[in-house]
Structures are given as C-alpha cells and as structure tokens.
C-alpha positions as CSV (number, residue, x, y, z in Angstrom):
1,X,-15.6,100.6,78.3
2,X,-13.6,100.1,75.1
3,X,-14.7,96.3,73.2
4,X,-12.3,93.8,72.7
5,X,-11.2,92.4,69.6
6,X,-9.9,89.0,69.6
7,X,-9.2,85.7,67.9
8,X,-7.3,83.8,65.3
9,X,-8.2,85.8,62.0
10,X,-7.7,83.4,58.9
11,X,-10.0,84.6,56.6
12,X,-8.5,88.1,55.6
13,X,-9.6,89.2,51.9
14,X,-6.9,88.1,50.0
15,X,-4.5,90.7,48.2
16,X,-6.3,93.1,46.0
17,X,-3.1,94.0,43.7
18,X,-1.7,90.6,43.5
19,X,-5.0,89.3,42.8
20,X,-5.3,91.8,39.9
21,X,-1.7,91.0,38.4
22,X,-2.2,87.1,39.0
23,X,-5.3,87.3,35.8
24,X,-4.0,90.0,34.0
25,X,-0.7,87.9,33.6
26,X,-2.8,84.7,33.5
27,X,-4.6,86.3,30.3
28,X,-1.5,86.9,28.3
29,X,0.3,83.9,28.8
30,X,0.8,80.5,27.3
31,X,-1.0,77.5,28.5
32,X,-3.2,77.6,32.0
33,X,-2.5,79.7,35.0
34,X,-4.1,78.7,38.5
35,X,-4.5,80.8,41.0
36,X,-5.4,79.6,44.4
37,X,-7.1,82.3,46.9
38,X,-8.3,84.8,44.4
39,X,-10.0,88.0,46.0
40,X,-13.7,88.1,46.0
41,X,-13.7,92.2,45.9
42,X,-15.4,94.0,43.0
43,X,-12.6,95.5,41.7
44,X,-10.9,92.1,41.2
45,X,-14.2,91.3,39.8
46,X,-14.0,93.8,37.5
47,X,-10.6,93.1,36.4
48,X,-11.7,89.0,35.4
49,X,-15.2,91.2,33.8
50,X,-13.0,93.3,31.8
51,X,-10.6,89.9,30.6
52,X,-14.1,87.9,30.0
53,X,-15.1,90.7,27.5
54,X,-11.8,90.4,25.5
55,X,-12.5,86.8,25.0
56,X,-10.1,85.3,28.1
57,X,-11.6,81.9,29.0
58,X,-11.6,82.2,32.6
59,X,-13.3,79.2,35.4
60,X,-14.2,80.4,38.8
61,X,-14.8,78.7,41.7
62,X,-16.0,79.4,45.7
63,X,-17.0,82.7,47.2
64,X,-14.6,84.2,49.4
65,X,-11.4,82.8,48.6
66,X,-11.8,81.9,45.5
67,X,-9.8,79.6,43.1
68,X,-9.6,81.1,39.4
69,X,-8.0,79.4,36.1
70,X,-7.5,81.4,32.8
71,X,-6.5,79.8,29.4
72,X,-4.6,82.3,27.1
73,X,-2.7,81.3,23.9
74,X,-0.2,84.5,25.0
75,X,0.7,87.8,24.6
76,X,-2.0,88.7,21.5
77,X,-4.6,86.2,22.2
78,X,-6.6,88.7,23.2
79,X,-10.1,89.6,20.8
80,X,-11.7,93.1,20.8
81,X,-14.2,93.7,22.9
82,X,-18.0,94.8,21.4
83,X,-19.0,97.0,23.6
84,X,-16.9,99.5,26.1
85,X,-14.7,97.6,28.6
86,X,-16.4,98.1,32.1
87,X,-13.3,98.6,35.0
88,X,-16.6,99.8,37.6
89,X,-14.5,101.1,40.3
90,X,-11.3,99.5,40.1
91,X,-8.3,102.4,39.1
92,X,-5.9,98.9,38.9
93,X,-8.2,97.5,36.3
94,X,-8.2,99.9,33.9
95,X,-4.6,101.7,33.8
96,X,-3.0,98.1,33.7
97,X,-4.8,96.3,31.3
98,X,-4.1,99.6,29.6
99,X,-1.2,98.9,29.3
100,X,-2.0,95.3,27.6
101,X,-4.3,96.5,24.8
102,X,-2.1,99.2,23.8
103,X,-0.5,96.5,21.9
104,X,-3.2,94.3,20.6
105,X,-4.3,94.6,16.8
106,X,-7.7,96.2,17.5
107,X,-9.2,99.3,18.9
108,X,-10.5,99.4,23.0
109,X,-12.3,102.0,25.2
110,X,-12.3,101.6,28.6
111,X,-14.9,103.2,31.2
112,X,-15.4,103.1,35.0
113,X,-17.8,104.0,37.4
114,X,-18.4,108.1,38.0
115,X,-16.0,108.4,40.5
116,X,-13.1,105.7,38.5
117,X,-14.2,108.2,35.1
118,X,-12.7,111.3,37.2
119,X,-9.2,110.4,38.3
120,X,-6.2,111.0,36.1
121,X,-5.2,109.4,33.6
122,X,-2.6,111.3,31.1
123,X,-0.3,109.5,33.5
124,X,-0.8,106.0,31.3
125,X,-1.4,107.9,28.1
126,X,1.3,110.0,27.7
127,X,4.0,106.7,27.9
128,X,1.7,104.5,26.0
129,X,1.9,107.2,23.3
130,X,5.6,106.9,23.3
131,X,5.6,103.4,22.7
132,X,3.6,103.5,19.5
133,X,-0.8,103.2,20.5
134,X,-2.7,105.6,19.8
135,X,-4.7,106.6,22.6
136,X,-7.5,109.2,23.6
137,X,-8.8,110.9,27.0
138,X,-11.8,113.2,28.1
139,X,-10.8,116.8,27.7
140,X,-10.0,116.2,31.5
141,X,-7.2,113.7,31.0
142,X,-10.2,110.9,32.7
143,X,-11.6,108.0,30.8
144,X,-12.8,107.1,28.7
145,X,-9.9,106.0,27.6
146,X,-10.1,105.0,24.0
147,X,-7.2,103.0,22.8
148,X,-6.0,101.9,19.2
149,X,-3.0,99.4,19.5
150,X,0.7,98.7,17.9
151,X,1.2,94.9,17.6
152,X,4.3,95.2,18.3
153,X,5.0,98.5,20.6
154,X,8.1,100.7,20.6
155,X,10.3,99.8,23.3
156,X,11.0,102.5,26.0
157,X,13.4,104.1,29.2
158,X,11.1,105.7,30.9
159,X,11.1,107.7,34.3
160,X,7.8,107.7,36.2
161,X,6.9,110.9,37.2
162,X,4.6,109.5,40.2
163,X,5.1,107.5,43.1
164,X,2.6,104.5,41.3
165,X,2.9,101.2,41.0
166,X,-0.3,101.1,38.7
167,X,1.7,103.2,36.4
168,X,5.1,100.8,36.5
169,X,2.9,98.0,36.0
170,X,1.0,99.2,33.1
171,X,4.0,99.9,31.1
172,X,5.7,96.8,32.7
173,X,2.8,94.7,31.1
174,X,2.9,97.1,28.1
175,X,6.9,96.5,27.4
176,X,6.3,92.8,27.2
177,X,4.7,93.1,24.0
178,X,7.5,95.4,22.7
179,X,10.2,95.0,20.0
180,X,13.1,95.6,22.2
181,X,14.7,96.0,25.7
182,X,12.8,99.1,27.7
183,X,13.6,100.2,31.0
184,X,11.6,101.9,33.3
185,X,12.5,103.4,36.8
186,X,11.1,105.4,39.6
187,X,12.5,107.5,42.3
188,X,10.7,106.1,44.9
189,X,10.3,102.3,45.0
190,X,6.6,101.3,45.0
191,X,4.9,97.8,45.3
192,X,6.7,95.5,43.3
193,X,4.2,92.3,43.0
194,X,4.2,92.7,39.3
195,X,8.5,92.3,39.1
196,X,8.2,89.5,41.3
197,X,6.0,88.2,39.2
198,X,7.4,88.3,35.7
199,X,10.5,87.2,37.7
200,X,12.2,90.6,36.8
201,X,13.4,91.0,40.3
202,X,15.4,88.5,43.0
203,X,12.2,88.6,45.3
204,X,15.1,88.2,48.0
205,X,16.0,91.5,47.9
206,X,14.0,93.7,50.2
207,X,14.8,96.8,48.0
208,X,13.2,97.4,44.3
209,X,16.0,98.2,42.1
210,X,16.2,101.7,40.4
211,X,15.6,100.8,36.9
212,X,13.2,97.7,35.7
213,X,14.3,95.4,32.5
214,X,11.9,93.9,30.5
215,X,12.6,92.6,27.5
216,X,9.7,92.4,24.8
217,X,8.6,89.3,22.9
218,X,9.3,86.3,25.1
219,X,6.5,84.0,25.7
220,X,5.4,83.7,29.0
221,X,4.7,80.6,30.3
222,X,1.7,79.8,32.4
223,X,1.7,79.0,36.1
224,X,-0.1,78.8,39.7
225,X,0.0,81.9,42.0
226,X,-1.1,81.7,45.4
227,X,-2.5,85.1,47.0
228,X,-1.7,86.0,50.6
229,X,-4.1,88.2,52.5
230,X,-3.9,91.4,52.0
231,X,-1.6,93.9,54.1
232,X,-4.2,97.0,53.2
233,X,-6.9,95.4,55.2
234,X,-4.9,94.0,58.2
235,X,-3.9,97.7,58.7
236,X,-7.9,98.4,60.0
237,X,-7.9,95.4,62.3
238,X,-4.7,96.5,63.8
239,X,-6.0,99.6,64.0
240,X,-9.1,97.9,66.0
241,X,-6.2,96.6,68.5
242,X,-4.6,99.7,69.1
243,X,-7.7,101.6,70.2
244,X,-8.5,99.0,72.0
245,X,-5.4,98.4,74.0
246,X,-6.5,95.1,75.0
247,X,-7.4,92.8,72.0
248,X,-6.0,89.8,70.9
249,X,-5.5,89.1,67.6
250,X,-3.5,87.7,65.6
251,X,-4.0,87.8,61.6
252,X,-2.9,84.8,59.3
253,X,-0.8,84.8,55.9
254,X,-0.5,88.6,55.4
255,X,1.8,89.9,52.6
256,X,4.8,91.1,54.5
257,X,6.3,92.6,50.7
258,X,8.5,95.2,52.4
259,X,6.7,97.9,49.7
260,X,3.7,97.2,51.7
261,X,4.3,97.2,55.2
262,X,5.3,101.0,55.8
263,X,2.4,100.5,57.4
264,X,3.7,99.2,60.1
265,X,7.1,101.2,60.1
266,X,5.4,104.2,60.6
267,X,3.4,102.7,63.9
268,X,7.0,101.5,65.0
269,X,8.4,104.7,64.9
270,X,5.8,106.2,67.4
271,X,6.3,103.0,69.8
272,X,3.3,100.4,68.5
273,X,5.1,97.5,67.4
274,X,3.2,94.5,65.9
275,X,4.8,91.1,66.1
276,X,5.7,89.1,63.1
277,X,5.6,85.3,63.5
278,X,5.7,82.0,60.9
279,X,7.9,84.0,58.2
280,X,8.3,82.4,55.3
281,X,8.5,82.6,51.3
282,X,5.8,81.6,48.7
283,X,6.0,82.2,44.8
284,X,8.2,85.1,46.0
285,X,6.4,86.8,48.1
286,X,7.3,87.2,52.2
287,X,4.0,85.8,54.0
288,X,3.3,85.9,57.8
289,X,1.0,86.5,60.6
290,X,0.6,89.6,62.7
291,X,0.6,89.2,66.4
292,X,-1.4,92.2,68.1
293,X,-1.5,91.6,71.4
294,X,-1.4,95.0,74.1
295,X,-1.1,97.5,72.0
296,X,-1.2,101.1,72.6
297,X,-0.8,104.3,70.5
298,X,0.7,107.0,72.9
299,X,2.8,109.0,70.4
300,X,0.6,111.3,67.6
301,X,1.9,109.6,64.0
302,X,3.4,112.5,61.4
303,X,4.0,111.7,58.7
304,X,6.0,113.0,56.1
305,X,8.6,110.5,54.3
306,X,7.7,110.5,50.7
307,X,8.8,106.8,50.1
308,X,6.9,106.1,53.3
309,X,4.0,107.4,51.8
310,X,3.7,106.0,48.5
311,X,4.6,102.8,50.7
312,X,1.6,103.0,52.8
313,X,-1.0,105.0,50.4
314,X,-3.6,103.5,50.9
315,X,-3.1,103.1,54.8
316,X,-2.9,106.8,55.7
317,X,-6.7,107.1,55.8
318,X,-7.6,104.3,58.7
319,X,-3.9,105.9,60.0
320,X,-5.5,109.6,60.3
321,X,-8.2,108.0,61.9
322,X,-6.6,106.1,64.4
323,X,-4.0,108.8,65.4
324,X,-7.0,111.4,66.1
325,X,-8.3,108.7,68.1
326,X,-6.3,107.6,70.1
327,X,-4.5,110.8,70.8
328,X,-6.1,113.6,69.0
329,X,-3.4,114.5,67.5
330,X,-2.0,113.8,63.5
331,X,0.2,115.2,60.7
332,X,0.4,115.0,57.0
333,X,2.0,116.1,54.4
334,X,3.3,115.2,51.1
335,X,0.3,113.3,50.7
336,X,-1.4,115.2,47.6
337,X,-1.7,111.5,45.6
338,X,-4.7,111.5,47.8
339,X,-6.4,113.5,46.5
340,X,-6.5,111.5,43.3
341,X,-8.1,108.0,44.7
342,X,-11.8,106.7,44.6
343,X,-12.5,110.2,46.3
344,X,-10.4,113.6,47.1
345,X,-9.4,111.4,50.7
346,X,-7.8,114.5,52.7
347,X,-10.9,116.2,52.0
348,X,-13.3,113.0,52.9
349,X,-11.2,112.8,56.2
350,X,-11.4,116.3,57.6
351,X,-14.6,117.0,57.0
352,X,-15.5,113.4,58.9
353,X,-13.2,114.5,61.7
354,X,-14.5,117.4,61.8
355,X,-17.9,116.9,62.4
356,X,-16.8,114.6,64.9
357,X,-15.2,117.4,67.1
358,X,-11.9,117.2,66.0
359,X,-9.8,120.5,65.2
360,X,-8.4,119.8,61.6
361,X,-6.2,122.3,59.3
362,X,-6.0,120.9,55.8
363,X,-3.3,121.3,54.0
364,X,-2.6,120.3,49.8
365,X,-0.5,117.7,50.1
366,X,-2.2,116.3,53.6
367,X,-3.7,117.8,56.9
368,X,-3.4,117.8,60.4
369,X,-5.6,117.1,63.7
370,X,-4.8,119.3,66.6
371,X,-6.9,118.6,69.4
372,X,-10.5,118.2,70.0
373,X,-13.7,119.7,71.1
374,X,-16.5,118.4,73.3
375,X,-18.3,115.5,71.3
376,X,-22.3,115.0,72.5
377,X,-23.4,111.8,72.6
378,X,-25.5,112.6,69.9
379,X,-25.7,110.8,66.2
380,X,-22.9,111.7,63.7
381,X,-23.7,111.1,59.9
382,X,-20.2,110.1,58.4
383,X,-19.9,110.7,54.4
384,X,-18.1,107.6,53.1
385,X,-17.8,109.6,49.4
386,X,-18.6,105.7,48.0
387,X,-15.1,105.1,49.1
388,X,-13.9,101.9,50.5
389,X,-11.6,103.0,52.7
390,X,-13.4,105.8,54.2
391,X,-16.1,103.6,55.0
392,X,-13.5,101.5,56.7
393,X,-11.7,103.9,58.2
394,X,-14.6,105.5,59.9
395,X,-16.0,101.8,60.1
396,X,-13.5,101.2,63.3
397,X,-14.2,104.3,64.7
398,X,-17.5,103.6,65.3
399,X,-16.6,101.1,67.9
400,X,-14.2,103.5,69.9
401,X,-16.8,107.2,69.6
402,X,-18.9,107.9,72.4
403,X,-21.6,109.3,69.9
404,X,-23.5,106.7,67.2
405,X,-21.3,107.0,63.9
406,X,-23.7,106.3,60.8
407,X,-22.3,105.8,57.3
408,X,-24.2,106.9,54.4
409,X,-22.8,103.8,52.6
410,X,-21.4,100.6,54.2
411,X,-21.6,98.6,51.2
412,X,-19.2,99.8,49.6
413,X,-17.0,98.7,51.4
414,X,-17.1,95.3,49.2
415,X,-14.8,96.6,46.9
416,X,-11.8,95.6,48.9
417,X,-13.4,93.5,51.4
418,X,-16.6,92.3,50.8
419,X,-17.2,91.3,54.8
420,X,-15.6,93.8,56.8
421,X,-18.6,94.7,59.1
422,X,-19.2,90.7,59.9
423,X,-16.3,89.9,60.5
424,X,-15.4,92.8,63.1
425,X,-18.6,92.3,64.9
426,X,-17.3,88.2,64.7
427,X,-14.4,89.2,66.3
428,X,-15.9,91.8,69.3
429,X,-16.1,90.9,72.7
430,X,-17.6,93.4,74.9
C-alpha cells in the first residue's frame, strides 16, 4: 500500500534565489536592509560567508527561518577580502557577487567546493571583461575565478547567450556600478527576482521584458524583503502527492513568480493540476499556497519547450523521477544545461533509474525512460553525486519502490533544504 502524505505544510525552506539576491543587494546599498524569512540552506550560507569576508556587517537571527540585517554604506563599501572568497557549493554565490566585485577598487578570487570549482564559468567572464575588470579562470573556464575590478565599469548591451538567470543577475548587479545606461536581454525569459527587486520591472506583469535597463550610479536605498517559500522544493512534496494519489497537502506561501512555476505547467499539460488558493502580492512577488489533494499522474510528461525548461531547471530531476514512477514512461530533450549543475544530472538520473530497472536511453540535451524491467525486492544503492536534488529526487522515491532505496549521501541535501527527510517522515501516514 502506497503512504499518505498529509497536512498543513508551513515551514517550506524559504526561497533559495530570492534569499541570495535579498543580501547581495542588502550589501551594496545605503543604510539597513531587513530581511524577514531568510533561508537556512548552505548555499545561502555561503552567500552571507562570502559578504562577511568582504567586510559586510551582517546580524543573524533563528534557525530555520531566519531574520538577517546587513548595514552597507552602498555600492563600493565593500573591503577586499584576505584570503580567497569561499562560495562552498553555491553556483548563485559566486557568478553574482561576481558580478559585484568586478567593480570594486581591489583584487578578489573566488573558489567553491570540487564540484562548484568544475562548472563553467567563461559565461560571467567573458561580459565582465567587456565592461572593464580584469578577470582570470582555470585553463578549464572553472574557478578560481580571480578578479581585478573597474570602479566605475563600462556600461554594456549585452545578449545572453544561455537561458540563466545567474548570468542576468551577475551583470544586472554588475551594471549598477557602471558609468552609463546598459541593457541586457535574453531570448528566453528566466527568473526575474533580481528585476523585481531593483524595481527594474512592473512585477505586475507576468512576462519579463526582452531587454533589461539599468542605469549605473544611483544609490540604492536600503529596505525590508520578505522571502516566500521556495517553489523548487514544493515541486518534491507535490511530487510525494502524485505518487501517492491520496495525500493531502496543502503547502503555505510558495513563490507563484510565473518564471518559476513551469513546474506546474508542465504537470497541467499531462492532466495533474494543483490548486492555487490565498493569491496575493508581497514586495512584488505573487505568493500562495498549493492545494494537492487527489492527485494522479496518468499521462508520461515530455518535455521539450525550451522556455519551459529553463523555467523549471531545476525541477526536471524530481520530474524524471516522478514520471518513471508513476508511469514508466519520460522524455527529455533540450535539457543539455543539466549537464552543467552541482553534477552532470542526466547522467546522475539514468544511471539511478537504471539500476532501479528502468529502461533509459540518454540523450545530450536530456533522456528518456521507456518502460521497465522486473525490480527484486532487494536493496538498491542510489548515487546522489553530492547533489541536492538527486538526493531529493531519489529521496521520494524511496517511499513509492518496492525494493529499499539507500543514498550514499542524505546530508546533502541541506544545501537547499536542510530538513527534507524530517519533515516528509512528519508528514507520512501509513
């Protein structure tokens, strides 16, 4: 017999990327910014590490939810660091505030764990070059990154040439500190938290516009944010209520930003819709709960919009999971940004399904689950890769496999959300 999931979940991690803009605009405005329900992950750790070693004066208080005030003097109040600038883990941390020190007076490297030290990053460089800094990667195009800055940059017009919003905000952050009016555009709209923001956007349209304007110099002045819970990690506990058909749950104050919830499109489209309820607006951002009551995933999910993709990137892997799952059956493609995150995830995935008796083709922009073989009940070691969202991914499954899934590395998993595991066995009724 399947578990049952239910209950009134308030205490969602809250937002990961909002939580990261939040400080990294705190630190270069003027006067004090509060910000209520800061994320307890590591990598939003790291990112309030990184600002301590440049001298930000930052106060923190509580565990989960946390409530964090920085103290900044503006856009160049920030002091060089004496040793390398730790991001850990976090790909945010590092190719945004990137985009801060490559206009500060002084000379930065930043450095990441071993798998944060492999992912690209000639993606930041090559723009930031542009703009007047003076910047340095491995012969890999990975951190370090070792940057010299230009107080004040070289404004720019420049087209990113990757569905990323880490890249748009990095040069977003990077333009406010330039002499000038740039403009920087994408072809397919990704999260826009950090226009909303800077107030470079009507937050009341649902579409990002095709060219951002920032222009440089202006003081920003200090204010309070408030962080929803975050729309990445209510994807695993609707996840949890699809396979289990008959859960009950319904998830409090989740960013419903239209660039996050593809998401949910894409389980519309193959008939699972979740309910929104108690819509409503704060500091910009659209904020609701998600109803998930009966719940079923009958259709396979393809998938192979490109603006749904970069929409839901960091969905697709709990999404692959749940689709062989529930029907043994998923496509992918167009998906090769993948293959760039905390581990090569197409790669992680298959090689999980497979060993779970799933018949997987991978592809290089995705992959594809056709069917399945006989599973024993037997024991299944699942490589998580250190990756968060592998671990959570195959996290749910375990619930829903006839044989006993065992992770090589659950704690990871605190990099997003520090209490995943307690809080689904909180929530499971048997």
């Amino acid at each position: 017999m399947r578990p049952q999931f239910c209950g009134i979940v308030d205490a969602l991690p809250p937002d990961k990327s909002i939580s990261h803009r939040a400080a990294l605009i705190g630190a270069i405005s003027t006067g004090e910014t509060r910000i209520e329900n800061f994320s307890a992950s590591e990598d939003n750790q790291s990112t309030l590490s990184a600002l301590r070693q440049l001298g930000v004066f930052i106060h923190q208080e509580g565990s989960l939810m946390q409530t964090v005030s920085i103290r900044s003097n503006g856009l160049f109040d920030l002091k060089p660091s004496l040793s390398p600038i730790q991001c850990n883990n976090s790909g945010s941390t590092m190719r945004m505030l990137a985009g801060i020190l490559a206009a500060q007076p002084f000379c930065s490297t930043l450095v990441g764990d071993s798998s944060l030290m492999q992912r690209p990053m000639k993606r930041i460089a090559t723009p930031l070059a542009r703009m007047g800094a003076r910047l340095s990667l491995s012969e890999n195009d990975t951190a370090p990154i070792q940057i010299c800055g230009k107080k004040p940059l070289l404004p720019i017009v420049y087209h990113t040439p990757v569905a990323s919003a880490q890249v748009k905000s990095c040069l977003i952050l990077a333009a406010l500190h330039a002499d000038g009016t740039s403009e920087i555009s994408e072809s397919i709209p990704t999260r826009n938290h950090t226009e909303i923001m800077l107030g470079l956007i009507d937050p009341e349209h649902a579409q990002t516009p095709e060219k951002i304007t920032v222009h440089g110099l202006k003081p920003i002045e200090a204010k309070s944010f408030f962080i929803p819970s975050d729309a990445s990690a209510a994807c695993f506990l609707v996840a949890l209520a699809l396979l289990s058909r008959s859960s009950e749950l319904i998830l409090k104050h989740v960013c419903l930003n239209p660039t996050r919830t593809g998401f949910l499109t894409i389980l519309a489209r193959a008939g699972a819709t979740v309910r929104t309820e108690n819509v409503r607006n704060i500091g910009g951002e659209r904020i609701g709960d998600l109803v998930c009551t009966n719940l079923s995933l009958e259709t396979p999910l393809r998938i192979s919009d490109r603006a749904l993709i970069a929409n839901a990137i960091d969905e697709l892997p709990m999404l692959g999971v749940l689709s062989a799952l529930a029907t043994e059956e998923f496509e992918l493609h167009h998906a090769e940004e993948l293959r760039t995150k905390e581990c090569d995830r197409i790669a992680a995935l298959v090689l999980n399904l497979r060993a779970m008796g799933f018949l997987c083709e991978e592809f290089p922009d995705g992959f594809c689950v056709k069917g399945r073989t006989t599973t024993p009940n037997k024991l299944i070691h699942i490589k998580t890769f250190n990756d968060h969202r592998i671990a959570m991914s195959f996290g749910v499954a375990s619930y829903f496999s006839d044989a006993e899934l065992v992770l090589d590395d659950c704690n990871c998993t605190a990099i997003s959300f520090p209490n995943f595991f307690e809080l689904l066995d909180s929530l499971k009724h048997s």
